[in-house]
C-alpha positions, 0 to 999 in steps of 0.5 A: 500500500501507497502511504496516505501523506501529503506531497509538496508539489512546487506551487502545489500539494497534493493530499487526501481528499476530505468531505470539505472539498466536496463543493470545491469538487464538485464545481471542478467536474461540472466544467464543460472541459472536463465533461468533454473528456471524461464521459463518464463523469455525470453531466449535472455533477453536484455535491452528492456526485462529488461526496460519491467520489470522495467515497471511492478515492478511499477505495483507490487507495485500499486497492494500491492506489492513491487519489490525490486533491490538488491544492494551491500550496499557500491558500490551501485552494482545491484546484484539481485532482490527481490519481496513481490507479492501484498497480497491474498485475506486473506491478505498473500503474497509470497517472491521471489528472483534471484541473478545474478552470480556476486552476489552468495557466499557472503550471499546476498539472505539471508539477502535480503530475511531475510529483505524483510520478516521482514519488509512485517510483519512489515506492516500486512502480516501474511504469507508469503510464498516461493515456489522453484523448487525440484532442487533448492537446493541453493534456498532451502538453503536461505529457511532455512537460512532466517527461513522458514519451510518446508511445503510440495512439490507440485507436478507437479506445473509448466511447464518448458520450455521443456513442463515437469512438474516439482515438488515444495517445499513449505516453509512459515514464519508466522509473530508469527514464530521465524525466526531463521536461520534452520540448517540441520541435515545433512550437505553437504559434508566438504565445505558446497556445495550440489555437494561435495565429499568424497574420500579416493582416491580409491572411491568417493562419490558424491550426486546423480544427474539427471545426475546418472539417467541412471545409477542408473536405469540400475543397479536398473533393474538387477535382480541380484541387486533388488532382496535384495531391499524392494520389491524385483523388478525393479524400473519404471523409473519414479521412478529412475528420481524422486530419482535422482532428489530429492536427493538434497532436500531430504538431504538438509531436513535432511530425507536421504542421496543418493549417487552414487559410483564411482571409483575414477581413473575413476570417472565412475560409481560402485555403490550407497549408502544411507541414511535413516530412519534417526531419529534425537531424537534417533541419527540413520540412516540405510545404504543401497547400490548395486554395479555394478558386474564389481567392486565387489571383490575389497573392493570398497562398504567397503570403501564407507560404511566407508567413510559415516559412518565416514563422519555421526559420525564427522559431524552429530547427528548421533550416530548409523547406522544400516543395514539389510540383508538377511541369504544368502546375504554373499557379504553384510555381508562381506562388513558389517563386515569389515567396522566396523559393527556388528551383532546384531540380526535375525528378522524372516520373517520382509522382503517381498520375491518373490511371496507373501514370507518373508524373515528373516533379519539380523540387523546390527550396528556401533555406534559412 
């Protein structure tokens, strides 16, 4: 069994939950966030829902385990929870957490997480590991901030409250592991939060969203707009769920960058641009990008390639970006060579073409 004592947490302590945190509780889990991620937990959550939990964190701990209240270190506020789930049969545990809104932005969950982790190796774990939904990009953040690997998604691992599976990411630290802070290779937008943006008052730029997917596909299905892409076809509309969905993710671990383009006047929807083939040992990354008919002509794919290029170079490893294009994709050429690209060679036959053909592709480069 876990001893029932109070750990010191930085800004933060952790310590047994008591009856008096109940409405302090209660009002944590009654959070939209916190529903939106945690199905289970009932939607009109009340004092009696929280006296019910404060009940079974008992139970965590006779089990093995430990559940835990977050608190502020000097106030004694309650601002979260936190818990160790009591050890498999091979001796491994699982770290999970919430904050409540009053608790976010002042690093609360790292350092209780951080903590927590800490401590179950001091007492014998020698895995612990943490799963988070593929939206979570908060959650994911602490991940790596508290030194937890990256190990893998999960697909379809729980069912939300609407009845659609949804996807995980699995992290784990191993008691041997360093569990130094893991910084991205390819941070946020300037201000460090996932929803972001970049303009130069004409376009902007803002990660891609769930909310996008409607216009992502639409645009994706125009055959004027895939039949440059990598195949030459439509997307299903599963697949332009997942890409919106995962972008976050997808960023957050440093494999690409997906962005909707949008006319800043308006914010409406023109286009999308990317990130990928990001390869940190040699500092490159490839862009790619589809604008909508209605903003062609008008220099807005120019001006959103040079924003993210110019955003890569000052605030990532990056050093080089490529693109490719097909002979006759004049527009894109156009679009490359002003924003600052330059031509570097002609593969033969690298890109698949319609009915079983191939395709030439054009390489281009801007380096730092």
């Amino acid at each position: 069994m876990l001893p029932r004592e109070v750990l010191q947490a930085g800004p933060v302590i952790l310590r047994v939950p008591e009856e008096k945190d109940a409405d302090a509780i209660a009002r944590a889990y009654a959070d939209p966030q916190v529903a939106r991620f945690v199905p289970f937990v009932p939607l009109e959550y009340d004092r009696e829902d929280a006296l019910n939990w404060i009940a079974a964190a008992q139970v965590v701990w006779d089990e093995g385990g430990a559940e835990f209240v977050i608190a502020d270190r000097d106030t004694g506020e309650v601002l979260g929870a936190a818990l160790l789930k009591p050890p498999d049969r091979f001796g491994n545990s699982e770290v999970g957490y919430l904050l409540a809104p009053w608790g976010r932005g002042r690093g609360a969950a790292t350092a209780a997480v951080r903590a927590l982790t800490d401590w179950g190796f001091a007492h014998g774990i020698p895995r612990i590991g943490l799963i988070t939904d593929v939206e979570n990009i908060p959650s994911q953040s602490v991940a790596y901030r508290s030194g937890f690997t990256r190990e893998g998604v999960l697909r379809e691992e729980y069912a939300t409250r609407d009845g659609s599976r949804h996807d995980s990411i699995a992290f784990a630290r191993l008691a041997g592991d360093p569990g130094d802070p893991i910084d991205p290779f390819l941070p946020f937008f300037p201000g460090g939060h996932p929803s972001g943006s970049l303009t130069d008052g004409v376009v902007r730029l803002r990660p891609l969203t769930p909310g996008d997917t409607d216009e992502y596909h639409a645009m994706q299905s125009d055959p004027q707009m895939y039949k440059f892409s990598v195949p030459p076809e439509a997307p299903s509309y599963a697949d332009s769920v997942m890409r919106c969905r995962y972008a976050g993710m997808w960023w957050l671990a440093g494999q690409r960058v997906e962005l909707a383009v949008r006319w800043a006047e308006t914010d409406a929807f023109a286009g999308h641009l990317q990130l990928t083939g990001v390869l940190p040992p040699l500092g490159q990354a490839m862009v790619g990008y589809s604008l909508l008919p209605d903003y062609q002509g008008r220099g807005v794919m120019t001006r959103a390639v040079d924003l993210l290029a110019t955003w890569a170079f000052e605030h990532t490893g990056i050093r080089r970006l490529v693109a490719g294009t097909a002979p006759d994709n004049v527009a894109s050429h156009r679009v490359l060579e002003r924003a600052g690209f330059v031509r570097e060679l002609l593969v033969k036959d690298l890109l698949p073409g319609p009915d079983g053909t191939r395709i030439d592709d054009v390489q281009w480069a801007r380096t730092r």
